[in-house]
C-alpha positions, 0 to 999 in steps of 0.5 A: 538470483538474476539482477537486472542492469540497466544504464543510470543503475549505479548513480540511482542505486542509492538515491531515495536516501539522498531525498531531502525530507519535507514536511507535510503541510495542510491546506485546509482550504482544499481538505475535506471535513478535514480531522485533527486525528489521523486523515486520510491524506491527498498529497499534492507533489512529488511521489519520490520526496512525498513518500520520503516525507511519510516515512517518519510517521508511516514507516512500516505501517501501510497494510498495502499498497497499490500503485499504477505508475506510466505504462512507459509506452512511448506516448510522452505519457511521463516525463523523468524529473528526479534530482539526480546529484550527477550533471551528465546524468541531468542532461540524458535525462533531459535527453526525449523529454517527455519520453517517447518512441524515439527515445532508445533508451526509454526503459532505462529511463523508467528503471530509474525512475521506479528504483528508489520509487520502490525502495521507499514504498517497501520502507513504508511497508508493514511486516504483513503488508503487501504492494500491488502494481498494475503495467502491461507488456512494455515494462512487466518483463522488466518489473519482474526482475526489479522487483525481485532484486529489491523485494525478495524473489521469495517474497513473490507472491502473483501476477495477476491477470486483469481482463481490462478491454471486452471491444475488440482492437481492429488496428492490430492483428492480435486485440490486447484484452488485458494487464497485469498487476504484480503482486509482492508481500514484504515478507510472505510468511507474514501475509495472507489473502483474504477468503473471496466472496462465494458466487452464490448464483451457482447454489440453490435449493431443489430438494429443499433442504431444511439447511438451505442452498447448496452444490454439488462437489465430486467424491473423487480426488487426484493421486491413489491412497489405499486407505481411502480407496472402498467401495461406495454403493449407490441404494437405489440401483445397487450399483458399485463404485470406486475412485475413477484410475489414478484417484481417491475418495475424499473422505475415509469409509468412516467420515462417508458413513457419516455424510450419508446419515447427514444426508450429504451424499447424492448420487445425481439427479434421478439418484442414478448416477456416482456419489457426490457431496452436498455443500452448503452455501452457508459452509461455503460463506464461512470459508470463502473461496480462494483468490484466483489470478485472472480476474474478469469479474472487476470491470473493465477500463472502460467502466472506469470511464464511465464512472468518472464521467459519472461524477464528473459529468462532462467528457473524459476528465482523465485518459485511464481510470482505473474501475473502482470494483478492481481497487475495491477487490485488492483492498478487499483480499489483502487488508482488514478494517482498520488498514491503511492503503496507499497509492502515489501514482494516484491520477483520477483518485480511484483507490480513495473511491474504492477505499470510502466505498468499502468502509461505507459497506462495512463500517470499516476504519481504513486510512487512504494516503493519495499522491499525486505530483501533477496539477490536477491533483486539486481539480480532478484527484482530490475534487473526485474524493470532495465529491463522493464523499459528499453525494453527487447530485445527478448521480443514477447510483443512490449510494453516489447520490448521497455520499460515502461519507469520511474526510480527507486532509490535502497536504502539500510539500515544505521546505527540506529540512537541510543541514545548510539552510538550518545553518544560515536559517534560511530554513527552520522547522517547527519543533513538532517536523523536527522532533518527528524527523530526528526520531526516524532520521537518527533513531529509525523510530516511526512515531505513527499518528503520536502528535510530538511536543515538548513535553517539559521545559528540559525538552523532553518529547518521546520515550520508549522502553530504554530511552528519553528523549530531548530536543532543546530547540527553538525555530529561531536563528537568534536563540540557535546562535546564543548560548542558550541553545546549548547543552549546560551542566545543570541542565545535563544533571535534570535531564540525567536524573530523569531519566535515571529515575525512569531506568533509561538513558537520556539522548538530546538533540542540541546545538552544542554542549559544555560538557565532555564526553566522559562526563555525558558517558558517566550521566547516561547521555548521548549527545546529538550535535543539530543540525549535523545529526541530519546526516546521519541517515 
């Protein structure tokens, strides 16, 4: 498979695991009807560390996910302001900052910009989950190929073509009228679209037909197969019919037979002309149709303008909203009613409009997860969802004008939890932040919306189908630095018999331990020295 090198490939190439991870922290102050049960969520910060930050409770768990990252025009419309451990890589990145025109090497600069981007947002993933990314022609090329390299070419599954302007562009010889908007499954065998809905405009009822409107499909099909080639006579003009060349009937003479009793067979308007067969909308709706790839029916930037000065009421709030009936069609054909969808390139918070939208119509449960890194994500990101949620006074639109209902929590970045600032306790997490980063850090375990306590005084806080597991810790440097924190022979032994109990094996996160390893081998424990387990992934 073709792989794509672009200048900064090798020292970004495995940077999403260098990210710190950063808990997650609530402003109740900025939420909305916020609930202590799984929230939607508005994060306010980096997408990079934001998304890490969601891995030890979202890993593998988003049904999907869309994002609309910088188009990478060359308009100073994003700037590169990632951590990279690598002094001359900071300064080429300082280098046309914001990027623009003049910058020769601006596609190289986004590459490694999406890179570990990517790479977190497909950890986070679920088996039949599946990530839609809007862009245009300066960066599709390129995207392509990335993301083949990290999804899978396999895994491909369309590119979608978004009919986005209807106004003519007179300064250019050719008017660009559209994007596009990739489409990858985390694993393809595992995903599925949803039916589409059925244009029921083009069903009607001219004979009144006691089942209701209907259409007309042809009778003929592509290729030549014997068994369904015989003719097909017309009753009211005698007049006989076969497959036109190079094609077959649908149906076997028997299946026909049946359709004509059903009276499901016409022959035109007047009864003159070749058969033809009924199709009924309420078949129709049962089945749904099939997702096709240019989309013209989701309207168009432009609305998406339109929509935000709606609830806005004043100027142009944000440059390139994206319309809430696109957002609302991908939620649609990829998720089910309980899904979660993410989006963190989230700007004016269109998915989340799109997602209570939804939820209002169907009585749906969906989750949104917004992020959005620049300081807007209060006063118009999250101020959108506030308003919504609870109706927009002057709105035209009823549904606006009430409100969708739901409610989000707005979440902010903490400190990293770091190895050295553990040491010196510059920095110490809470029980709950720690106890759910061990578990993906050093167990890969994503404990999804399980709220981690201590569940007895031994530090029990998580078991699965063969382990307990213990966390003896405290957020202070005192208890840390005394003998306390570590792992005694008693305690061992009540942990041991637990666990024995239980049929499992024991593994405990503790500042140190008195006892050697053959004994902790004998007990069924694994030990997990804090703060350097950290490291381990």
């Amino acid at each position: 498979m073709p792989t794509l090198d672009f200048k900064g490939k090798h020292h970004i190439y495995a940077h999403h695991l260098s990210v710190p991870y950063r808990p997650l922290e609530r402003d109740e102050n900025r939420s909305c009807n916020p609930s202590d049960e799984e929230d939607n969520l508005i994060i306010h910060g980096d997408n990079l560390q934001a998304l890490k930050a969601l891995l030890p409770r979202y890993a593998n768990r988003i049904k999907c996910i869309y994002i609309d990252p910088p188009y990478n025009t060359g308009n100073k419309d994003w700037i590169y302001n990632d951590d990279v451990n690598n002094p001359p890589m900071q300064e080429w990145f300082k280098e046309h900052s914001p990027v623009d025109k003049e910058d020769m090497e601006r596609h190289d600069k986004w590459l490694c910009m999406m890179w570990p981007r990517l790479h977190l947002l497909k950890e986070l993933l679920s088996d039949d989950g599946v990530i839609f990314i809007s862009i245009d022609d300066n960066e599709v090329n390129h995207l392509w190929i990335l993301m083949d390299e990290i999804f899978g070419e396999d895994n491909f599954v369309a590119n979608i073509v978004w009919h986005h302007r209807k106004s003519s562009q007179n300064d250019i010889d050719v008017s660009l009228s559209h994007n596009y908007i990739l489409c990858y499954a985390f694993e393809k065998s595992s995903f599925t679209f949803n039916a589409g809905d059925v244009d029921e405009s083009k069903f009607s009822n001219p004979d009144k037909d006691p089942r209701g409107p209907w259409v007309v499909d042809p009778m003929d099909a592509p290729h030549i197969r014997e068994n369904l080639t015989y003719e097909i006579i017309n009753p009211n003009t005698g007049k006989v019919y076969l497959p036109p060349a190079g094609r077959h009937w649908r149906f076997s003479k028997e299946k026909y037979d049946i359709a004509v009793k059903e009276k499901r067979i016409i022959f035109g308007k007047r009864g003159t002309s070749k058969p033809q067969y009924k199709r009924f909308l309420s078949e129709a709706r049962e089945k749904g149709v099939n997702i096709f790839t240019i989309w013209s029916d989701v309207g168009t930037a432009a609305d998406g303008t339109k929509e935000l000065i709606s609830i806005f009421g004043r100027g142009q709030p944000f440059a390139t909203p994206k319309p809430t009936d696109l957002i609302k069609k991908i939620i649609r054909v990829s998720t089910d009613k309980n899904a979660i969808i993410l989006d963190s390139f989230a700007g004016s918070g269109t998915t989340a409009h799109a997602v209570l939208s939804i939820n209002k119509e169907d009585s749906g449960n969906r989750k949104f997860i917004l992020i959005e890194c620049e300081e807007y994500a209060d006063t118009i990101t999250a101020e959108r969802v506030r308003r919504v949620i609870n109706g927009v006074e002057n709105a035209k639109d009823k549904t606006l004008k009430e409100g969708l209902g739901g409610s989000f929590t707005y979440c902010t970045l903490g400190e990293p939890i770091d190895m050295k600032a553990m040491l010196t306790g510059e920095s110490l997490p809470s029980y709950p932040v720690l106890a759910a980063h061990l578990l993906f850090a050093a167990a890969g375990i994503s404990i999804g919306n399980t709220k981690l306590e201590k569940k007895n005084d031994d530090g029990l806080f998580y078991s699965d189908d063969t382990n307990d597991y213990y966390l003896h810790y405290q957020p202070d440097l005192a208890f840390l630095s005394s003998d306390a924190a570590l792992l005694t022979q008693d305690h061992a032994e009540r942990i041991r018999d637990a666990s024995r109990q239980n049929g499992k094996k024991a593994i405990v996160y503790a500042a140190g331990n008195y006892i050697g390893q053959r004994e902790l081998t004998k007990m069924g424990i694994t030990f997990c020295q804090l703060p350097y387990v950290l490291h381990e992934r």
